[in-house]
C-alpha positions as CSV (number, residue, x, y, z in Angstrom):
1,X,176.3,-17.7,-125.0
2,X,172.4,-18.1,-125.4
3,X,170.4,-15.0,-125.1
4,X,167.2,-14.3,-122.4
5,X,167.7,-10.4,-122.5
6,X,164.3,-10.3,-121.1
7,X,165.4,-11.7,-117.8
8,X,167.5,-10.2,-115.3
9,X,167.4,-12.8,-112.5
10,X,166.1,-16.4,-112.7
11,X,165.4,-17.9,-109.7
12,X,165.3,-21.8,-109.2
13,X,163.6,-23.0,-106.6
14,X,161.6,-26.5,-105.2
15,X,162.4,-29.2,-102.2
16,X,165.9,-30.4,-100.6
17,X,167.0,-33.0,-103.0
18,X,165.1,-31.8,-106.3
19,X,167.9,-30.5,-107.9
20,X,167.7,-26.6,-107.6
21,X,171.6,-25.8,-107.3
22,X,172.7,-28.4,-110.5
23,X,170.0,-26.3,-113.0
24,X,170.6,-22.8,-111.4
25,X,174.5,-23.7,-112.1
26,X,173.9,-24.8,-115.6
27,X,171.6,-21.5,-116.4
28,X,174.3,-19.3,-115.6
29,X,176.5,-21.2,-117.4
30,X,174.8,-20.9,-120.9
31,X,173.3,-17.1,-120.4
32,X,176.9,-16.6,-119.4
33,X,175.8,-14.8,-116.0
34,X,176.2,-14.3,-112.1
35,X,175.3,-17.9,-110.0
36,X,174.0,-17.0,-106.6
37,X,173.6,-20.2,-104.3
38,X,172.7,-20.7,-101.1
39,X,175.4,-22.6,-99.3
40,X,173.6,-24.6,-97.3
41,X,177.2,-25.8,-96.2
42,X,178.0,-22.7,-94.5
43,X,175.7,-23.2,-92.0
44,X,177.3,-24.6,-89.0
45,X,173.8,-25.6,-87.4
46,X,172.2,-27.2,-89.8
47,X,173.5,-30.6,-88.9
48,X,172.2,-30.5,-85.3
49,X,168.8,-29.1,-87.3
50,X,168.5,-32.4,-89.1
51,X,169.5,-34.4,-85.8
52,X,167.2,-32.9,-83.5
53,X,165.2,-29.9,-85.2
54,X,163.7,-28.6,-82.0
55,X,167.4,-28.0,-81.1
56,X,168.7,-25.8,-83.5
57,X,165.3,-24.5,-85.5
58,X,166.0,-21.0,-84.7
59,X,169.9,-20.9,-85.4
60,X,169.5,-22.2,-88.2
61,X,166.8,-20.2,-89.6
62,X,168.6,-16.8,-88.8
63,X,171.7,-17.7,-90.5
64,X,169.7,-18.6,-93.7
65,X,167.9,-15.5,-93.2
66,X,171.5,-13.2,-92.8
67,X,173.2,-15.0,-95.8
68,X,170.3,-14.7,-98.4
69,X,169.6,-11.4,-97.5
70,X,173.2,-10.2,-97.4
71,X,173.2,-11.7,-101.1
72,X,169.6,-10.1,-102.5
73,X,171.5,-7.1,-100.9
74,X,174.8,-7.2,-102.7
75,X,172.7,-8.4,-105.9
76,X,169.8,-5.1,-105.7
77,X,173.3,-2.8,-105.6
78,X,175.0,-4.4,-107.9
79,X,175.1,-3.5,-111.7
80,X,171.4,-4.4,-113.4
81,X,173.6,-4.3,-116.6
82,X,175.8,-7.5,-116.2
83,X,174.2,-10.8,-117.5
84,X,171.4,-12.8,-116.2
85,X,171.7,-13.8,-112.7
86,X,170.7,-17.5,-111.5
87,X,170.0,-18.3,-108.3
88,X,169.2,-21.2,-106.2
89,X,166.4,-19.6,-103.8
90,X,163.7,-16.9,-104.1
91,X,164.0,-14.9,-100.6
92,X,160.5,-16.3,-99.5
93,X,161.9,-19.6,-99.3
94,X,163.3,-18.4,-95.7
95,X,159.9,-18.2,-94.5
96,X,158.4,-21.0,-95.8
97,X,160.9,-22.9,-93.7
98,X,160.6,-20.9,-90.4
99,X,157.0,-21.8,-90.7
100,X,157.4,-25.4,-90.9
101,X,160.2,-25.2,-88.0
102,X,159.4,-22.8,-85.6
103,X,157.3,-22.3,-82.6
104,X,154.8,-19.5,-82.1
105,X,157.5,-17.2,-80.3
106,X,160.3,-18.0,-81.9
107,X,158.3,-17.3,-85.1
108,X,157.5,-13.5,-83.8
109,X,161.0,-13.0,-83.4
110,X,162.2,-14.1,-86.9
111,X,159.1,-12.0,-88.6
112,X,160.7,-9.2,-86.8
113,X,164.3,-9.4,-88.3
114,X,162.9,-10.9,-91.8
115,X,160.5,-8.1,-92.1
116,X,163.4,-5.3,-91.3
117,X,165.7,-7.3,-94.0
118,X,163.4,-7.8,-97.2
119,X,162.2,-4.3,-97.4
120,X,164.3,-4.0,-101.0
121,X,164.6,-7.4,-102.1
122,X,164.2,-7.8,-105.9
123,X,161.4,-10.0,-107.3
124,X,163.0,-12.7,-109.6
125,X,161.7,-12.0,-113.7
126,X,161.2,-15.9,-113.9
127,X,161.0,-18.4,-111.1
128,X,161.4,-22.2,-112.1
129,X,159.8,-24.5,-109.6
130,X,160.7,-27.8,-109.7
131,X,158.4,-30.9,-108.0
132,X,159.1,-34.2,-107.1
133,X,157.8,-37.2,-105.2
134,X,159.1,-37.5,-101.7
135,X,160.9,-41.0,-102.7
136,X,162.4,-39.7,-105.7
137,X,164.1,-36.7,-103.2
138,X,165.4,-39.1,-100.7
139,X,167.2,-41.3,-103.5
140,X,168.7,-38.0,-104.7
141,X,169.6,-36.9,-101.5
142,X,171.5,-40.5,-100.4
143,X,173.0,-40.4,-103.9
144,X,174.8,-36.9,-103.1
145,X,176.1,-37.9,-99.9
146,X,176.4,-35.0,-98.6
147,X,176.8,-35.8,-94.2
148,X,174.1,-33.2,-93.3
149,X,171.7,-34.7,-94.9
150,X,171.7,-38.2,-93.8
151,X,170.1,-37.0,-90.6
152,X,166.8,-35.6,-93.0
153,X,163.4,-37.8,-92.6
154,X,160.9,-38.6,-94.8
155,X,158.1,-36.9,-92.4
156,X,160.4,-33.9,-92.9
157,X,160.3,-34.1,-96.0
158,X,157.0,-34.7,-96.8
159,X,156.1,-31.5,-95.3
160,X,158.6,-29.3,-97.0
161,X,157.0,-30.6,-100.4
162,X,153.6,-30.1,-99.2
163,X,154.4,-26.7,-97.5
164,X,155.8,-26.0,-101.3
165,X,152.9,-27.1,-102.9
166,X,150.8,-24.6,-101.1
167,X,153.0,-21.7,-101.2
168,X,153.1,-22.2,-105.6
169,X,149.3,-22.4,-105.5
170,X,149.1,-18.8,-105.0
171,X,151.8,-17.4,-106.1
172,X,151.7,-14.0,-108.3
173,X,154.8,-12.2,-107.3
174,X,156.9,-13.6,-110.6
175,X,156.2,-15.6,-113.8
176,X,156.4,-19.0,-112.3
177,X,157.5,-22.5,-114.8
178,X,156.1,-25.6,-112.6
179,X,158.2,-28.3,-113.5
180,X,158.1,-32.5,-113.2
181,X,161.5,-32.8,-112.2
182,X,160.6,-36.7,-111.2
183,X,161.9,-38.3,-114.1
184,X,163.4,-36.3,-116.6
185,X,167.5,-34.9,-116.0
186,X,168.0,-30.9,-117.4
187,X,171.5,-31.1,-116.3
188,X,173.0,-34.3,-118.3
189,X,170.2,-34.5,-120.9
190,X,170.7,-31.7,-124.0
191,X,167.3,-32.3,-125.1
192,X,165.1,-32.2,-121.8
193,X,167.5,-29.2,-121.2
194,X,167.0,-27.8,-124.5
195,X,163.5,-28.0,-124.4
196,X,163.4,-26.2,-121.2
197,X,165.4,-23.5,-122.6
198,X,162.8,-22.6,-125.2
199,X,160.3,-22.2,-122.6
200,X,162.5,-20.0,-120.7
201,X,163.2,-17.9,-123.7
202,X,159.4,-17.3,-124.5
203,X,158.0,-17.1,-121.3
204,X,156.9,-13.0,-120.0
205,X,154.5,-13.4,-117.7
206,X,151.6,-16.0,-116.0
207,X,152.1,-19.8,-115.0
208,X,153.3,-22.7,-117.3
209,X,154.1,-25.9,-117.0
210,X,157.2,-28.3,-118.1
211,X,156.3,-31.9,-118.2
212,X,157.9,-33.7,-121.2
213,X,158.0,-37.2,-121.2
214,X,160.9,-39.0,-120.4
215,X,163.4,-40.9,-123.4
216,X,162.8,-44.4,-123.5
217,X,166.5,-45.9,-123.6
């Protein structure tokens, strides 16, 4: 087991496709601690979401909302003593995609229930944002094959990296690691992952950035 006493909870976060749920896995794997992840699969309207977003946009949204705050719930009572917890969201990812999805009314009524819910919710101690190019996200995405997700479209998608972009420009709530994720793999590569684990372990506070190049074969 590898030692970030420092942090608490790491949170992993960046576009569908970009591969926040294989690094958040592989974190709590080596600190040895609690995975949180987001189980988009649970979701039984997200598939109609992807098919028609105008049909589901508000469905779907709430029952993200109810299962991460449910789990920042069970995670701010839990004990602050067990090992590092990684997760595959920051709880103002819910919002971020309300915006992009909902209407002016249906919004109103989701800032109404978020509000109530995230009164407690814990701020992560580091949050690893990961970027990539909208092609390199749909290549991911087809090589997954996950049914859901064949429905997503590249004007989507767009948006959700853009709307991403914007909401990491200002944000102060956590240190926050920007990382390339385009070409480099910290899930079956020891040394880009290594290297990122060294910047995890020194990192306290501010912005940084991750952008090794990639290992010529």
């Amino acid at each position: 087991m590898s030692s970030a006493n420092h942090l608490s909870l790491v949170a992993v976060e960046g576009p569908i496709g970009v591969g926040k749920s294989s690094l958040a896995k592989r974190l709590a794997e080596t600190f040895g601690g609690e995975l949180l992840l987001e189980g988009a699969e649970e979701n039984p309207f997200l598939e109609r979401f992807y098919r028609d977003d105008k049909s589901a946009a508000l469905q779907t949204q709430l029952f993200f909302l109810f299962q991460r705050a449910r789990q920042m719930q069970a995670l701010r009572q839990g004990d602050m003593f067990k090992p590092m917890r990684s997760a595959d969201f920051i709880m103002e990812k819910d919002r971020l995609f309300a915006q992009l999805t909902l209407d002016e009314d249906e919004l109103d009524l989701y800032d109404q229930v978020y509000n109530s819910l995230t009164l407690d919710v814990p701020n992560p101690d580091l949050v690893i944002y990961l970027q990539a190019p909208v092609e390199v996200l749909h290549a991911r995405i087809r090589k997954r094959g996950i049914m859901s997700e064949r429905y997503i479209k590249s004007g989507y998608l767009q948006r959700i990296v853009d709307a991403y972009a914007k909401f990491f420009y200002n944000y102060d709530a956590a240190p926050l690691l920007i990382i390339n994720a385009s070409e480099i793999d910290l899930v079956n590569n020891e040394q880009d992952y290594n290297e990122l684990l060294k910047q995890i372990r020194s990192i306290r506070s501010g912005r940084h950035y991750f952008n090794p190049l990639p290992i010529a074969l």
